[in-house]
NUZA-940373 format. One record per residue (C-alpha): residue number from 0; residue in three letters; x, y, z. Coordinates in pm, whole numbers, always signed. Example, Ala and Ser with C-alpha at 12.3 -4.5 7.8 and 13.67 -1.06 7.14 Angstrom:
ATOM     k     r        u        v        w
ATOM     0   ALA    +1230     -450     +780
ATOM     1   SER    +1367     -106     +714
This chain:
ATOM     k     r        u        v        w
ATOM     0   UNK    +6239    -3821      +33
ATOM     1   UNK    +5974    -3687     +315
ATOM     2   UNK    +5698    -3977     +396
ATOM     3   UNK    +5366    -3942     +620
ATOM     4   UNK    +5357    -4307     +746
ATOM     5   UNK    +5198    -4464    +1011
ATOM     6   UNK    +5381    -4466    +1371
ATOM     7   UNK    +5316    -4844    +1398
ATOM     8   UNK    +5676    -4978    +1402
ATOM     9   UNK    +5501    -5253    +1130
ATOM    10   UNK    +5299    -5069     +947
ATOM    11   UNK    +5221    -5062     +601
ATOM    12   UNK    +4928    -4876     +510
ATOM    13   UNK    +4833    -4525     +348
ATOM    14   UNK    +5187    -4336     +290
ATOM    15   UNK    +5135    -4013     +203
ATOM    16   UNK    +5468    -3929      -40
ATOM    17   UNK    +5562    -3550      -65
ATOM    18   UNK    +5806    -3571     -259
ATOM    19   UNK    +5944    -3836     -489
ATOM    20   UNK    +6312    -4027     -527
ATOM    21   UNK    +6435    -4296     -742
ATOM    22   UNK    +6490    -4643     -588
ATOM    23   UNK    +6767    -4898     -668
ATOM    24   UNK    +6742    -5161     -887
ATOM    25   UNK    +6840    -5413     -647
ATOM    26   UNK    +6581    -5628     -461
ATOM    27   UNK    +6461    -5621      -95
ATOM    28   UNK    +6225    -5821      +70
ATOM    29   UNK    +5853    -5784     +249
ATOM    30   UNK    +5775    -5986     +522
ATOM    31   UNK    +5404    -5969     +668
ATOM    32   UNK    +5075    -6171     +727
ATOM    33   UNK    +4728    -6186     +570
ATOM    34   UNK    +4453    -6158     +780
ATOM    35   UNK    +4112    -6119     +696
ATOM    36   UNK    +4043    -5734     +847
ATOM    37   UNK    +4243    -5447     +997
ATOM    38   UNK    +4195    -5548    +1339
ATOM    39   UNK    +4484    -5614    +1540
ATOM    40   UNK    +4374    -5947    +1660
ATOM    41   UNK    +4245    -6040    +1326
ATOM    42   UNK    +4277    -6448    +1211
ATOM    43   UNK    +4540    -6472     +946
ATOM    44   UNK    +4440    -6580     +592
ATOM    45   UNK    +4620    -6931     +448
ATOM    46   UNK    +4646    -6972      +66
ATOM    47   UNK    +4608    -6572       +4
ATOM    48   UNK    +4803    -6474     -366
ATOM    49   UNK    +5017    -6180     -296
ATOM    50   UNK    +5203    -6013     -592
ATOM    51   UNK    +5411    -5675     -556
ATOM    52   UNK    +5505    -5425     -803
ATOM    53   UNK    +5791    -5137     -854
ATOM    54   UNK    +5630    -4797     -852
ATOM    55   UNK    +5602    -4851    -1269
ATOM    56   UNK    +5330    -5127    -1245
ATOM    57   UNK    +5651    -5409    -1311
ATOM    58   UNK    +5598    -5708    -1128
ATOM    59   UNK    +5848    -5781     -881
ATOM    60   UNK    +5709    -6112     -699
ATOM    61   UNK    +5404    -6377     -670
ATOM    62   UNK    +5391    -6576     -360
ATOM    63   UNK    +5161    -6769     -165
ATOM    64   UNK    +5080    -6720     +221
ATOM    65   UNK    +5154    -7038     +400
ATOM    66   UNK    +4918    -7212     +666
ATOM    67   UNK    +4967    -6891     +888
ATOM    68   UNK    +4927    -6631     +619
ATOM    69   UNK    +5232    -6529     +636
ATOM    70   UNK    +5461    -6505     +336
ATOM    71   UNK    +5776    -6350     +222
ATOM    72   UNK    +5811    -6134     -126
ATOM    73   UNK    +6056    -5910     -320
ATOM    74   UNK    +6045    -5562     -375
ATOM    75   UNK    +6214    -5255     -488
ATOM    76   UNK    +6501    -5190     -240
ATOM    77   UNK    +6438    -4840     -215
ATOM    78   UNK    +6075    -4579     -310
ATOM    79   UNK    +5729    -4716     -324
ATOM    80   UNK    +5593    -5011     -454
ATOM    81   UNK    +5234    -5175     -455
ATOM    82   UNK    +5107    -5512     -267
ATOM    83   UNK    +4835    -5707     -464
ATOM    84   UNK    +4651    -5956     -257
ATOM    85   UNK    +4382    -6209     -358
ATOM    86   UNK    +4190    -6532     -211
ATOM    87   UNK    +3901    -6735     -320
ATOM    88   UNK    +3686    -6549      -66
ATOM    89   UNK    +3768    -6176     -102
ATOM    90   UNK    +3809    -5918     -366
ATOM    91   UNK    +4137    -5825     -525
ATOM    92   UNK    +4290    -5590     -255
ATOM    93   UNK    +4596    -5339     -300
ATOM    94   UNK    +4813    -5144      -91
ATOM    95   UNK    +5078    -4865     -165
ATOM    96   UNK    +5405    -4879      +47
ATOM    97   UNK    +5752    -4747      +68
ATOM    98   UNK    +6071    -4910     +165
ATOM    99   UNK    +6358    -4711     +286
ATOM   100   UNK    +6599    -4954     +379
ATOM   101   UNK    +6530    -5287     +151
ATOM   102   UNK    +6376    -5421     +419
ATOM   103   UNK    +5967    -5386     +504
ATOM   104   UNK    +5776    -5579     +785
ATOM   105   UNK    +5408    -5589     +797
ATOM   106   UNK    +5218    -5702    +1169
ATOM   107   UNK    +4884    -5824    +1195
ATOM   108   UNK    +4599    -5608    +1029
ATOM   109   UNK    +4839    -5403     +757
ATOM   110   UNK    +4775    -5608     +500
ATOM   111   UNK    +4413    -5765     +472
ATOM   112   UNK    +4116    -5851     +243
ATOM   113   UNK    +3756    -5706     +171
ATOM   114   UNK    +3502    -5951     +117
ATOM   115   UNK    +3208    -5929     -154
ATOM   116   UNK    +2987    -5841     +129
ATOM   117   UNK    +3198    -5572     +260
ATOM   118   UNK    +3219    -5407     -124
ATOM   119   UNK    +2785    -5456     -115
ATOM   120   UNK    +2797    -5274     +237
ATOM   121   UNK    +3064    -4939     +110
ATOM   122   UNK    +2836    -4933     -225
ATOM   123   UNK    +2519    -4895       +9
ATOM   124   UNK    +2659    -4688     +243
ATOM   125   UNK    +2815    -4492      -78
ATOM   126   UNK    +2421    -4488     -223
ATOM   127   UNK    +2405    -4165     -356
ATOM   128   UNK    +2759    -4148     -515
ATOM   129   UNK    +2724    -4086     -911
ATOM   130   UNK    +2956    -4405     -990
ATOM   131   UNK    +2886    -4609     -729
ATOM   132   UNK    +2692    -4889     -964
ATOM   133   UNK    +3020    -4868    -1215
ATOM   134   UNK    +3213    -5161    -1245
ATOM   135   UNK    +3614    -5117    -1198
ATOM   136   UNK    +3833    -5069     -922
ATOM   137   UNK    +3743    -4918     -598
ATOM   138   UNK    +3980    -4647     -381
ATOM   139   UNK    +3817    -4560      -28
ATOM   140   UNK    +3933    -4457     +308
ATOM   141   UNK    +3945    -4223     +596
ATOM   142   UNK    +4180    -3903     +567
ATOM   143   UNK    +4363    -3816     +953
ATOM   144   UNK    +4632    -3586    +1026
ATOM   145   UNK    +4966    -3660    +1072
ATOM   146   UNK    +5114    -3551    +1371
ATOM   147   UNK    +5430    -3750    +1555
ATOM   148   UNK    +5267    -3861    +1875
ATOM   149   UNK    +5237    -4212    +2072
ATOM   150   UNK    +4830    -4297    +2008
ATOM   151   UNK    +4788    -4285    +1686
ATOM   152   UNK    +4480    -4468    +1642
ATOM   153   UNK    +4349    -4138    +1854
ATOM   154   UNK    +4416    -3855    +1618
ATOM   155   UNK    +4117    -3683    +1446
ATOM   156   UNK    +3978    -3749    +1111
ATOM   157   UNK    +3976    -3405     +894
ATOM   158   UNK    +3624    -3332     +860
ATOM   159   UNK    +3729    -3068     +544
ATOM   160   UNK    +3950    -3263     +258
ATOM   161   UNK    +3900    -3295      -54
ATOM   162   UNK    +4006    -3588     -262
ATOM   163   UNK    +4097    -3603     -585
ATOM   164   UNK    +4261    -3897     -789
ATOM   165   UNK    +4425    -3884    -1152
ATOM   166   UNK    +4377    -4212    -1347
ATOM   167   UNK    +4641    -4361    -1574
ATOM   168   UNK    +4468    -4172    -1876
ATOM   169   UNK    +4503    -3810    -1688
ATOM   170   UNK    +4144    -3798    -1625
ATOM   171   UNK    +4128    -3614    -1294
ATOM   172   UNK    +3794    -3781    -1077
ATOM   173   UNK    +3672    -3655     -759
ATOM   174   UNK    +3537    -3842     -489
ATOM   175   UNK    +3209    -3882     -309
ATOM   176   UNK    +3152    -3852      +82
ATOM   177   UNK    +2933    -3873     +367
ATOM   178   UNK    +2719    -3620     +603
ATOM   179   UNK    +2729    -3561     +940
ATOM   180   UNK    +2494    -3881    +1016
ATOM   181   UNK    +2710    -4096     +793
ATOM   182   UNK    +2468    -4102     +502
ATOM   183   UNK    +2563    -4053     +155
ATOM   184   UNK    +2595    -3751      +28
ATOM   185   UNK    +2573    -3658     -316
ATOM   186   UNK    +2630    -3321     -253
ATOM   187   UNK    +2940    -3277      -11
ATOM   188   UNK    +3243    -3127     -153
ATOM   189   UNK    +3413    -3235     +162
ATOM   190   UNK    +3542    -3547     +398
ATOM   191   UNK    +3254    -3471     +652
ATOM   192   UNK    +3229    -3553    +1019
ATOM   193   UNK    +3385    -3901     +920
ATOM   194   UNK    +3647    -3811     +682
ATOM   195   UNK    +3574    -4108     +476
ATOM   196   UNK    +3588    -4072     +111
ATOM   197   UNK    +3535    -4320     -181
ATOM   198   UNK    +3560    -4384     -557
ATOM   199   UNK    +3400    -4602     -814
ATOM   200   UNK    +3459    -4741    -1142
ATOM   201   UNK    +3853    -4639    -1137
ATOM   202   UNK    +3999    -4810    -1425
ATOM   203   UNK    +4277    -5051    -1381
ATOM   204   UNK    +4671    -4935    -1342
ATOM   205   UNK    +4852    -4641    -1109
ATOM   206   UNK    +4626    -4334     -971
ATOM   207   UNK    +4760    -4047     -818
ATOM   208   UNK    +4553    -3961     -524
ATOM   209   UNK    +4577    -3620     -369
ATOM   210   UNK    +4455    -3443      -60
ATOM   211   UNK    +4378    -3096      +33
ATOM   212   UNK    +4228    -2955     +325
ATOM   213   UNK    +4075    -2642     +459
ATOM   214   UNK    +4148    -2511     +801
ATOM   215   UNK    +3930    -2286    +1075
ATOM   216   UNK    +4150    -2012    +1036
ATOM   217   UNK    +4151    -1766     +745
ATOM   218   UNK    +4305    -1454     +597
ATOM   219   UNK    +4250    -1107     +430
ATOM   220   UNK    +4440    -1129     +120
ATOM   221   UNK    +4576     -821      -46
ATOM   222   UNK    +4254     -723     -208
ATOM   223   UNK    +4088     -751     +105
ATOM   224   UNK    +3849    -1054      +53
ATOM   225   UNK    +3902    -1338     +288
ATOM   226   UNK    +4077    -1649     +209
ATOM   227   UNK    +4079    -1997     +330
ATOM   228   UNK    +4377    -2142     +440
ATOM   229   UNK    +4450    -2469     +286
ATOM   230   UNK    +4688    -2764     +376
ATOM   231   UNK    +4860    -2929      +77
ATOM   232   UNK    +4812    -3295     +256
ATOM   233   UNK    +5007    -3500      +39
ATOM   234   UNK    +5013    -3713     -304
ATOM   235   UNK    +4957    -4075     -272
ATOM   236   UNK    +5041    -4343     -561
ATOM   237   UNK    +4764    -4612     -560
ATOM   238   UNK    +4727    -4968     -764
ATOM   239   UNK    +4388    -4998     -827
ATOM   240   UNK    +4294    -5317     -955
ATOM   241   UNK    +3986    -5436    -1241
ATOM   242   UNK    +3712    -5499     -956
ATOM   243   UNK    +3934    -5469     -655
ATOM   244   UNK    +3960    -5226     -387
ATOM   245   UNK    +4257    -5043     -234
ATOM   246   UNK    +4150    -4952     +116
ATOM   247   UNK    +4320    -4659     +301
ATOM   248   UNK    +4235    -4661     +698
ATOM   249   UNK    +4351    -4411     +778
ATOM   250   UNK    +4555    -4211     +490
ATOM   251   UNK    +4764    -3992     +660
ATOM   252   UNK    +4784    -3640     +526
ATOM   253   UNK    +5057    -3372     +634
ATOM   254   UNK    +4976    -3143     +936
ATOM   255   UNK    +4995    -2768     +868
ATOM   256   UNK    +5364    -2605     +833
């Protein structure tokens, strides 16, 4: 199986899976801490609910973060599974991970909550967006290229993807972006200068999210028109939740071959 993962030794968030395998039915185990943002210095959250589930929706734990958000949790030994987190003070919040060796550690700010007043702020900053006012699960994020180097926080966002997400009833939706100011844009067919990307009113149960990009350079096909050349970036599983969000910052997406 070929991952895009973060290069944080820790890190959790936004796999981009290329290509699927089964996992074993035997257990492994999650180890991480809650904390209330992304931030690397971020307080951790006590008393946070945090479920995980096999790559078929099947729960595989329930535990509660102790007095320094940190918690322990079973999950499928091998392939990608999903991490459900809730608190009194936030929104339901999922991630999608994969475990290659039965054994996944999450640091500070890889797995974290949005608050009701974050949601308010992405729905006003999402304005224009056809679905934004929906009620349902959220999927939002930043799309960056992969590329094996030290500073990762550093690479670029792609300013050309397009995102697309398949529900759990096949209904293919397509998501809504922002302009070069960072103002909604009901319009764009495109990431943008941000690369951020959202969706509303998801229903509940596992998407398939999928990103392609365009890049600068182009071709003359055989008819003589010129083409685009675009990047297959990757497919993405994704646990969205009945009025939760599943934030991706960043989601990787494969570099050009």
């Amino acid at each position: 199986m070929r991952t895009l993962i973060s290069a944080r030794p820790a890190s959790l968030i936004a796999v981009v899976v290329l290509s699927a395998c089964a996992p074993e039915a035997r257990d492994g185990v999650l180890t991480g801490v809650v904390t209330v943002d992304a931030a690397a210095d971020s307080d951790p959250v006590a008393s946070a609910r945090v479920r995980t589930f096999d790559a078929s929706s099947a729960r595989r734990d329930d535990v509660t973060t102790d007095s320094d958000g940190r918690f322990e949790a079973a999950i499928p030994w091998a392939g990608g599974f999903f991490v459900q987190i809730e608190h009194e003070a936030a929104v339901p919040t999922s991630f999608s991970v994969i475990s290659t060796s039965g054994a996944v550690e999450g640091g500070v700010g890889d797995l974290w909550l949005r608050t009701d007043d974050q949601v308010e702020l992405l729905r006003e900053t999402f304005s224009t967006c056809p679905t934004v006012g929906e009620a349902g699960a959220i999927v939002e994020g930043q799309v960056k290229v992969y590329l094996p180097v030290s500073q990762v926080d550093d690479l670029p966002a792609i300013t050309t993807a397009r995102v697309t997400l398949t529900d759990p009833d096949g209904v293919e939706h397509t998501a809504c972006y922002l302009d070069g100011r960072s103002q909604s844009d009901p319009d764009a067919t495109v990431t943008g200068g941000t690369g951020r990307f959202a969706f509303f009113g998801l229903p509940a149960g596992v998407g398939l999210l999928h990103v392609e990009y365009f890049i600068d350079e182009s071709y003359v096909d055989d008819t003589g028109d010129v083409e685009e050349a675009i990047v297959q970036g990757g497919e993405l599983p994704i646990w969205m939740v009945e009025g939760g969000v599943s934030p991706l910052y960043p989601l990787w997406a494969a570099a050009p071959q």
